[in-house]
ZAMARFI-733122 format. One record per atom (N, C-alpha, C): x, y, z; residue in three letters. Coordinates in steps of 0.02 Angstrom, whole numbers, padded with zeros to 5 digits, always signed. Layout:
// residues N
XYZALA;...
END
This chain:
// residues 229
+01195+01865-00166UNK;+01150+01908-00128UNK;+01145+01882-00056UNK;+01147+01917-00009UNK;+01164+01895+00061UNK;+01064+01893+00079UNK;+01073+01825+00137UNK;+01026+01785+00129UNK;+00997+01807+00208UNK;+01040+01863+00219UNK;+01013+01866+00307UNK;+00940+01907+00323UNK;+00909+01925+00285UNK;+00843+01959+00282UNK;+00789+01891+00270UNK;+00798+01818+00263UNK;+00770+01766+00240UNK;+00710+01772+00298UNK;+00750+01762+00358UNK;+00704+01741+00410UNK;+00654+01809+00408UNK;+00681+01863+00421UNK;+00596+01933+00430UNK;+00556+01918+00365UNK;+00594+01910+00312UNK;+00568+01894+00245UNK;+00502+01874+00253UNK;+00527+01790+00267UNK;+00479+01752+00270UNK;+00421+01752+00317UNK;+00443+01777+00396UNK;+00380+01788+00421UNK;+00340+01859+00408UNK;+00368+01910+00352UNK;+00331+01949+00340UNK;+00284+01934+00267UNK;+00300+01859+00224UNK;+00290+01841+00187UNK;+00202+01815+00206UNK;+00240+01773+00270UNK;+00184+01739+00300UNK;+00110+01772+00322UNK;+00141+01838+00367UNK;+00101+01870+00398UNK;+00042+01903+00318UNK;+00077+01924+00258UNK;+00051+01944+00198UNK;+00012+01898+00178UNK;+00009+01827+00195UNK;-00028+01765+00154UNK;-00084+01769+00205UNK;-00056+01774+00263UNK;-00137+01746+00313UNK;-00196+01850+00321UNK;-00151+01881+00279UNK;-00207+01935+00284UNK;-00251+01940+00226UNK;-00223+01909+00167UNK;-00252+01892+00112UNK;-00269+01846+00089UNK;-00358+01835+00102UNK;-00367+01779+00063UNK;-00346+01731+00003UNK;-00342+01663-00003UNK;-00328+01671-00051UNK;-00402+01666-00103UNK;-00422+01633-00093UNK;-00503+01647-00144UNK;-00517+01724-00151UNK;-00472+01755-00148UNK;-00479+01843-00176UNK;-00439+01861-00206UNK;-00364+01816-00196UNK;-00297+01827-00252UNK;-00286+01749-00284UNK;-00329+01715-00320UNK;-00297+01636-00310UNK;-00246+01639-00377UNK;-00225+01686-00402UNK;-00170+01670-00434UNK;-00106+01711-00405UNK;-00115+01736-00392UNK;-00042+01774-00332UNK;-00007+01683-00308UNK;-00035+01637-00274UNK;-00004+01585-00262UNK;+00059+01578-00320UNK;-00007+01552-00395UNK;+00044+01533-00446UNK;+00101+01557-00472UNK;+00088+01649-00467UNK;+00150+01686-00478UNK;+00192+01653-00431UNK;+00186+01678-00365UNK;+00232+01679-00339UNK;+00290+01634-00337UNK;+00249+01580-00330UNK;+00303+01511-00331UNK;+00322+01480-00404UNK;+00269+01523-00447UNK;+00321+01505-00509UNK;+00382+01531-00547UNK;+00393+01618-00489UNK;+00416+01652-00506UNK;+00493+01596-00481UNK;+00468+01586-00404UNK;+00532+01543-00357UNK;+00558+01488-00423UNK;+00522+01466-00455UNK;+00536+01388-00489UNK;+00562+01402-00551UNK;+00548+01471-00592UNK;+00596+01504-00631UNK;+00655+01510-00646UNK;+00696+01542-00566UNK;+00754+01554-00539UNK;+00780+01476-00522UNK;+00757+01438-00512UNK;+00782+01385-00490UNK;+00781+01341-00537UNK;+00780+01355-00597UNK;+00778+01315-00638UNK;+00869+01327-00707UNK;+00873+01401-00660UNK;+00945+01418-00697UNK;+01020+01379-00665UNK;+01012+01330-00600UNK;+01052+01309-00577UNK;+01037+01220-00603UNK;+01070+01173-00621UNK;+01086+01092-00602UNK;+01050+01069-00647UNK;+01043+01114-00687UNK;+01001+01064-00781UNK;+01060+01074-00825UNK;+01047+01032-00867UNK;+01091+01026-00938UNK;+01048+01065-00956UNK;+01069+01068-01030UNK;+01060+01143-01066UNK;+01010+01144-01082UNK;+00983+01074-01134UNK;+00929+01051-01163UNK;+00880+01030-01131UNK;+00877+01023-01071UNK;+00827+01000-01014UNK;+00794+01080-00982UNK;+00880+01111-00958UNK;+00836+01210-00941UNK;+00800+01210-00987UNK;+00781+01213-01058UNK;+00757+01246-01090UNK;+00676+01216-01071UNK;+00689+01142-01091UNK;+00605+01111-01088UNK;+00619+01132-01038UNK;+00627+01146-00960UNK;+00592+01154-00904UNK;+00558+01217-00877UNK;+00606+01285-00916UNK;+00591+01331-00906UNK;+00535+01367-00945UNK;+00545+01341-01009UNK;+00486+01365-01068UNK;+00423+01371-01016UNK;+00392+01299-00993UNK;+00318+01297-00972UNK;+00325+01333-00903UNK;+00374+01327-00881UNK;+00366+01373-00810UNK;+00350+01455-00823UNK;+00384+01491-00868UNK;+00370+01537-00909UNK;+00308+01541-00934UNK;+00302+01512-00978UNK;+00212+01499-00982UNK;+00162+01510-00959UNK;+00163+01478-00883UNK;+00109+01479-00840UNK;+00105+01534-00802UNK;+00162+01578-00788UNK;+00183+01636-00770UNK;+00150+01697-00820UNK;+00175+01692-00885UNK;+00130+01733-00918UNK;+00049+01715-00935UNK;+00026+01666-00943UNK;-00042+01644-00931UNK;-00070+01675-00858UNK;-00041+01651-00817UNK;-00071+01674-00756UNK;-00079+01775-00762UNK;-00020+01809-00774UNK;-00057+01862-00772UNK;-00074+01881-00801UNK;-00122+01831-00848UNK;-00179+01885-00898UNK;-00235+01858-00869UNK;-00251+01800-00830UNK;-00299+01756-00802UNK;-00306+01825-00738UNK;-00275+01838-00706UNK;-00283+01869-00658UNK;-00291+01943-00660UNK;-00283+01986-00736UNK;-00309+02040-00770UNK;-00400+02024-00764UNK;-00389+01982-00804UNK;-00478+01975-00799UNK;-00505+01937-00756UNK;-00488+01921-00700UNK;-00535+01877-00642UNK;-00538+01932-00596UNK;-00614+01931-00590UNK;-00651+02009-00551UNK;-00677+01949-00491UNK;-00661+01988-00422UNK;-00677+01939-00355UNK;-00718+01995-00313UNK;-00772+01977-00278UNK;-00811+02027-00231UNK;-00794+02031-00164UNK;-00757+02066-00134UNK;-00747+02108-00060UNK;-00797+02121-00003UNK;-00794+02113+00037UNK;-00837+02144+00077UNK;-00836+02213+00077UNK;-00900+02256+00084UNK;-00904+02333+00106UNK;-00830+02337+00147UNK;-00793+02379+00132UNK;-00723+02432+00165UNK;-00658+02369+00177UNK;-00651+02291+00153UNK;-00606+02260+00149UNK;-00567+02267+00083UNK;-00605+02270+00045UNK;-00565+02272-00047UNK;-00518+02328-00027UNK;-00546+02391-00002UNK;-00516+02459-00004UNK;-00444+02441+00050UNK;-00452+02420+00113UNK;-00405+02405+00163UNK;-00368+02359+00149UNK;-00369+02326+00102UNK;-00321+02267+00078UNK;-00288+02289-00001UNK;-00305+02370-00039UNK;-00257+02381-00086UNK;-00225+02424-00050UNK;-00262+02450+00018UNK;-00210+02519+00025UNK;-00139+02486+00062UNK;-00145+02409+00083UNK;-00081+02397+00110UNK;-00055+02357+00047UNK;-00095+02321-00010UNK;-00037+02322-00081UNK;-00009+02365-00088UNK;-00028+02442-00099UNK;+00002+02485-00123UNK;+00070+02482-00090UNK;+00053+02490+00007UNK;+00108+02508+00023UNK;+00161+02458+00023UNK;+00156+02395-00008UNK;+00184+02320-00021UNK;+00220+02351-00078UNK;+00184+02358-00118UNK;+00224+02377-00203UNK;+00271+02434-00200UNK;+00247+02480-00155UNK;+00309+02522-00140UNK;+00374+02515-00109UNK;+00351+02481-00032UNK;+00416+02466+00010UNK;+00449+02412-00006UNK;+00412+02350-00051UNK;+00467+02298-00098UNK;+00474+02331-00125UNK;+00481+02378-00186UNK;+00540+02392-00209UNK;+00582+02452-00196UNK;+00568+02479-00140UNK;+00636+02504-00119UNK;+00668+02449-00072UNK;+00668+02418-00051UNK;+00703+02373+00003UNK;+00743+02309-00078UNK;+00707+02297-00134UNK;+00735+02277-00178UNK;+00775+02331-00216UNK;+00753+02383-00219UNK;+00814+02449-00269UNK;+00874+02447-00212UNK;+00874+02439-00164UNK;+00954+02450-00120UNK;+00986+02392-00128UNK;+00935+02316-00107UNK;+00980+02272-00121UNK;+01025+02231-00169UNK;+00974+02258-00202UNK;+01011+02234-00286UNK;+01059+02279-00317UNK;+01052+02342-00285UNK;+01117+02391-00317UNK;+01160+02352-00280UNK;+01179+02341-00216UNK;+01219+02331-00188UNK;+01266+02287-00218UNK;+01245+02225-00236UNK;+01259+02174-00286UNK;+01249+02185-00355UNK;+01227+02237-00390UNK;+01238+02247-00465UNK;+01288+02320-00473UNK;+01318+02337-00409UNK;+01348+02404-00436UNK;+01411+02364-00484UNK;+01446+02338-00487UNK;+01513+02311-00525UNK;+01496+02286-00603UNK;+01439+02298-00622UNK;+01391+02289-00686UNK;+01352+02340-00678UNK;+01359+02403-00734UNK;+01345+02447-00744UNK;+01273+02439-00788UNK;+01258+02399-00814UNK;+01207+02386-00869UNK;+01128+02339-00811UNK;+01183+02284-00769UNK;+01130+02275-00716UNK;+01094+02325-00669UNK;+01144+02361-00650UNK;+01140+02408-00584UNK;+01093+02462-00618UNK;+01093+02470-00669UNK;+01052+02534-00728UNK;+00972+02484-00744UNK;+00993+02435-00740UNK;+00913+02415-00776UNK;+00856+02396-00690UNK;+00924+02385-00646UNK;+00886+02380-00597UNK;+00840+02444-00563UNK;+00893+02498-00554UNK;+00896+02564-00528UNK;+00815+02590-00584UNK;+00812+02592-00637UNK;+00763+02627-00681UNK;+00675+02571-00659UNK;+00700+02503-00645UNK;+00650+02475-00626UNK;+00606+02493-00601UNK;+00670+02490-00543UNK;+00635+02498-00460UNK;+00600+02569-00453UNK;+00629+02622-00480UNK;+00629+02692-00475UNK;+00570+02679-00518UNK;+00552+02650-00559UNK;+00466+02677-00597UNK;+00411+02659-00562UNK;+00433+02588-00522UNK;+00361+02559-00491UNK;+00363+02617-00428UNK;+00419+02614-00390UNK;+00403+02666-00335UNK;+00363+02742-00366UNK;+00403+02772-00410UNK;+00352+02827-00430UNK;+00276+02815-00451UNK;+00271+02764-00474UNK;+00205+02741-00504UNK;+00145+02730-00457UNK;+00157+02698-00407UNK;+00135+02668-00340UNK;+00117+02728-00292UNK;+00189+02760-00288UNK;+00175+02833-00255UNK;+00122+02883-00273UNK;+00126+02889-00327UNK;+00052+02931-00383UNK;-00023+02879-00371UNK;-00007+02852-00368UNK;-00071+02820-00366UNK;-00101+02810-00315UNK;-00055+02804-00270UNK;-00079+02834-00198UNK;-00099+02882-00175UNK;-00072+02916-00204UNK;-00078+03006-00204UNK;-00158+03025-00219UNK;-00159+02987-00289UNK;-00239+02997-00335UNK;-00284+02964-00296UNK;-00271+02902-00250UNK;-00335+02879-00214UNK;-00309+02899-00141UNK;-00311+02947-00133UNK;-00297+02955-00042UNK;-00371+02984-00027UNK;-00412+03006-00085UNK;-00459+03037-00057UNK;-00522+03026-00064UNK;-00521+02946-00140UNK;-00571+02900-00155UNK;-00571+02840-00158UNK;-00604+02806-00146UNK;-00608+02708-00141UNK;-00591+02698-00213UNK;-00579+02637-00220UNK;-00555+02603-00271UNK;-00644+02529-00292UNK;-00645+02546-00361UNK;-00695+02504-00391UNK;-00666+02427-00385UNK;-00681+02397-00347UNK;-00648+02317-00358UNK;-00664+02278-00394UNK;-00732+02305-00413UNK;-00780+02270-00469UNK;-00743+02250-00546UNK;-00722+02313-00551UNK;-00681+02313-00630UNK;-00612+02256-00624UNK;-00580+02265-00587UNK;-00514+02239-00579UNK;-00497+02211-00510UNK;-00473+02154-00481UNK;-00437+02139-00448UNK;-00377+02172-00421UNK;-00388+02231-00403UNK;-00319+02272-00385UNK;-00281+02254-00340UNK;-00283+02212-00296UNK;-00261+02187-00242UNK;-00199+02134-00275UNK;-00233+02080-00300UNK;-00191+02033-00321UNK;-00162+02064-00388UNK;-00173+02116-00407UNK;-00132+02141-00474UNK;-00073+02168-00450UNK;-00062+02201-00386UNK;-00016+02241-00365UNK;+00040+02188-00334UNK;-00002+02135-00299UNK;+00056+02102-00268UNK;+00099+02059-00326UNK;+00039+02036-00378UNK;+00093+02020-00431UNK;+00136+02032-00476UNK;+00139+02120-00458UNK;+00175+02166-00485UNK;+00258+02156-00466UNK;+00228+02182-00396UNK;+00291+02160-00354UNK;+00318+02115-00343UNK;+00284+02051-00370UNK;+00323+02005-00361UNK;+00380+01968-00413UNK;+00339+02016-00460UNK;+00381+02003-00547UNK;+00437+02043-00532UNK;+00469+02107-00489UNK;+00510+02146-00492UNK;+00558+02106-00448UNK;+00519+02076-00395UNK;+00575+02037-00346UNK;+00629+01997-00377UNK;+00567+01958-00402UNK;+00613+01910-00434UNK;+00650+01921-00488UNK;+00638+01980-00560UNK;+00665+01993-00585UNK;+00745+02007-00566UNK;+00740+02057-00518UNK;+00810+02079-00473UNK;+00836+02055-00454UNK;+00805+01980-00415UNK;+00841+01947-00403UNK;+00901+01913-00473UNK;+00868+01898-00503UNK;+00901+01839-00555UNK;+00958+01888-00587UNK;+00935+01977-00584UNK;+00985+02002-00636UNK;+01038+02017-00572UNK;+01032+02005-00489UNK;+01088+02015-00468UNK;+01130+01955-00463UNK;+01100+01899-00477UNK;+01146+01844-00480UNK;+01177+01839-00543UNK;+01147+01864-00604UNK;+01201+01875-00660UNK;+01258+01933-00639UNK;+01223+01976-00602UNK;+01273+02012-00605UNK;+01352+02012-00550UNK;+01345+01965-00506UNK;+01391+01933-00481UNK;+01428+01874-00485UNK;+01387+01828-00535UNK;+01437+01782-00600UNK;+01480+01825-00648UNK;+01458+01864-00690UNK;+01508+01919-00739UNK;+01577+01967-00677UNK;+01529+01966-00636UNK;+01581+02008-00596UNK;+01630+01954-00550UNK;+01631+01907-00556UNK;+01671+01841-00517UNK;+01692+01821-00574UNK;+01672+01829-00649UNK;+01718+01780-00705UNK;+01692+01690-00704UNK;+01646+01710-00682UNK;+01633+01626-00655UNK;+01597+01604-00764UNK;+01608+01571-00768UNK;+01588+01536-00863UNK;+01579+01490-00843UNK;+01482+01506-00816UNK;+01460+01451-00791UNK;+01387+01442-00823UNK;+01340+01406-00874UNK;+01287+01397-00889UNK;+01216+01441-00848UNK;+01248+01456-00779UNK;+01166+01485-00749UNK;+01207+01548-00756UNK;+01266+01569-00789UNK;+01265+01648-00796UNK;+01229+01680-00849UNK;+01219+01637-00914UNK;+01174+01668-00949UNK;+01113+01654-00937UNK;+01086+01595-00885UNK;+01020+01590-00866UNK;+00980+01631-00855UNK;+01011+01652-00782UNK;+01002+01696-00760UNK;+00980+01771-00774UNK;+01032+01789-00843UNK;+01011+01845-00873UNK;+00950+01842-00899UNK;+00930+01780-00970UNK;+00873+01778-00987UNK;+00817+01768-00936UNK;+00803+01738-00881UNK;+00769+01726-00817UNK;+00735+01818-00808UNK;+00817+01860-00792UNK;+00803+01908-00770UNK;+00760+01942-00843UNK;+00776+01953-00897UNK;+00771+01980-00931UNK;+00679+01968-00950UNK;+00650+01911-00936UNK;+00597+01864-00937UNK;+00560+01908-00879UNK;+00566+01900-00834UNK;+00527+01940-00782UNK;+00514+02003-00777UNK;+00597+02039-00802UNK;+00579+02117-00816UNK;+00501+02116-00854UNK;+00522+02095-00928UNK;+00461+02086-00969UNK;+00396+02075-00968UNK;+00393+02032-00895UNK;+00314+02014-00881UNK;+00288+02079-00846UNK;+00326+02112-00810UNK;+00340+02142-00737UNK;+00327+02210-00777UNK;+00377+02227-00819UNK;+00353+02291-00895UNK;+00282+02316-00922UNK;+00236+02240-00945UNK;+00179+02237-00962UNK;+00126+02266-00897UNK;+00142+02233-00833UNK;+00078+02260-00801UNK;+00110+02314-00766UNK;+00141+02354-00777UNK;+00178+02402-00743UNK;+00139+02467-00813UNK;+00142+02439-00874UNK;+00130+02506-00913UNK;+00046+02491-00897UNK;+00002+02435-00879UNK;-00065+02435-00869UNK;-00086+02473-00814UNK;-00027+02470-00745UNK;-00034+02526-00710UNK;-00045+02582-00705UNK;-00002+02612-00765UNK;+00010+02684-00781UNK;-00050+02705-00831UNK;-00069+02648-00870UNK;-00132+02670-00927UNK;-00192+02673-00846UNK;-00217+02650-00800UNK;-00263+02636-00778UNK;-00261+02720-00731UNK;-00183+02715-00698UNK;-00189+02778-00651UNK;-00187+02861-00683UNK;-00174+02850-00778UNK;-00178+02896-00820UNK;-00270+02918-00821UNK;-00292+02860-00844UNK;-00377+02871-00840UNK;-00390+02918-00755UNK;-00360+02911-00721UNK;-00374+02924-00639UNK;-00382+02995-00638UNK;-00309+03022-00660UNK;-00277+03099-00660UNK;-00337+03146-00705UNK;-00361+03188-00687UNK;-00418+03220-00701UNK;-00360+03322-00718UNK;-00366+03327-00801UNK;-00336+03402-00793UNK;-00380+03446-00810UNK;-00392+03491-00769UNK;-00431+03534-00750UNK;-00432+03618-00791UNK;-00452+03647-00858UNK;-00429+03686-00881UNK;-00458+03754-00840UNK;-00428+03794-00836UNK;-00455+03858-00804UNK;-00499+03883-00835UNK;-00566+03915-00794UNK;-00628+03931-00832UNK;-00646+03871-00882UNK;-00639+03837-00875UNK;-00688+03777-00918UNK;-00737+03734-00860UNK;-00787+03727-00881UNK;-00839+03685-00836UNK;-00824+03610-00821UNK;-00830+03612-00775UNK;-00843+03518-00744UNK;-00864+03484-00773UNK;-00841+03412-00813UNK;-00892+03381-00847UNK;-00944+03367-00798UNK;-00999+03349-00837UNK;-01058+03332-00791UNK;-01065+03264-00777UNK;-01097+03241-00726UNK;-01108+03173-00703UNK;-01128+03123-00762UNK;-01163+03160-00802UNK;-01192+03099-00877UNK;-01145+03084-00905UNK;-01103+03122-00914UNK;-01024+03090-00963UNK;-00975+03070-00919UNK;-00973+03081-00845UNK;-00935+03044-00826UNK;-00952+02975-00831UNK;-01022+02977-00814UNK;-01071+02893-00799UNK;-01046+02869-00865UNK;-01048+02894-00934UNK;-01063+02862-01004UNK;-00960+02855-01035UNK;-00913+02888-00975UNK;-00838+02880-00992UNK;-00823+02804-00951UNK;-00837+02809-00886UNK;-00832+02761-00852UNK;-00847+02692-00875UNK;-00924+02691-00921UNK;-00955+02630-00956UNK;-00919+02620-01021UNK;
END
């Protein structure tokens, strides 16, 4: 995967860390860099050592996003709201800027380039709808951490894609090299985490979508109050 986007990368990485607290996402840190220590764990270990090293890195990765499902953080009046509406647009534009680059490097693997392409293509639709559904109401921050849920969404897809385009340019080079199947399971590992809060997405922005039968009455405010609770 060509490395020349590193530098905007990173200072758009940067510019993302100093707009977000971290005492409002403090596990977004752990993803993130455990996602990095994941991938880097498929290169310069023996076999029996990847395994102990990667197991607990894995671990803390899936621990962390259930820790960060249930850790509810308080916003200031109109910051919670201004800091998901640019997750959103984070979770969207990573993964289209990840759906191009990883085709690019998984088209010669038909099975990569397909698991990538269906990925990327759900969070963008998903993200897109949900944007759609709050363009015209605030978001409860009370219930959920939406902020740091989204970025750790996206960050499970990054890295996922990443790892399945480096399998997919070992199989496609012939290289019969130990981080080619790493890599797969790596990738295959992240899809999976990345899967789970991706369908919590869709259960949360399903509750959102309100269908409206013709000639049937509005529920009333008491059952919305007593659906909500």
């Amino acid at each position: 995967m060509s490395f020349a986007f590193v530098g905007p990368a990173t200072s758009f990485a940067s510019t993302i860390l100093s707009y977000f607290s971290p005492t409002k996402s403090p596990f977004y840190s752990v993803i993130a860099f455990g996602t990095i220590a994941l991938i880097l764990t498929c290169e310069r270990l023996e076999k029996v050592n990847w395994f102990w090293v990667s197991l607990p890195v894995f671990a803390v990765l899936a621990l962390s996003a259930v820790l960060s499902f249930k850790y509810v953080t308080v916003f200031e009046p109109g910051e919670g709201e201004d800091q998901l509406r640019f997750a959103r647009s984070f979770s969207i534009s990573s993964a289209l800027l990840t759906f191009v680059i990883t085709a690019r490097e998984t088209q010669q693997d038909s099975l990569a380039f397909w698991a990538n392409y269906d990925a990327c293509l759900a969070q963008i639709v998903t993200f897109l709808m949900y944007t759609w559904v709050r363009s015209e109401s605030a978001e409860e921050q009370h219930k959920l951490n939406f902020v740091q849920f989204a970025l750790i969404t996206a960050t499970f897809l990054i890295g996922a894609s990443y790892a399945n385009a480096q399998y997919a340019s070992r199989v496609t080079e012939k290289l019969a090299q130990p981080s080619t199947e790493r890599y797969l399971v790596v990738a295959v590992s992240l899809y999976g985490l990345w899967l789970c809060l991706l369908l919590l997405w869709i259960k949360h922005l399903a509750g959102l979508i309100e269908i409206t039968i013709p000639g049937a009455a509005p529920p009333s405010r008491a059952s919305r109050n007593s659906d909500d609770g």
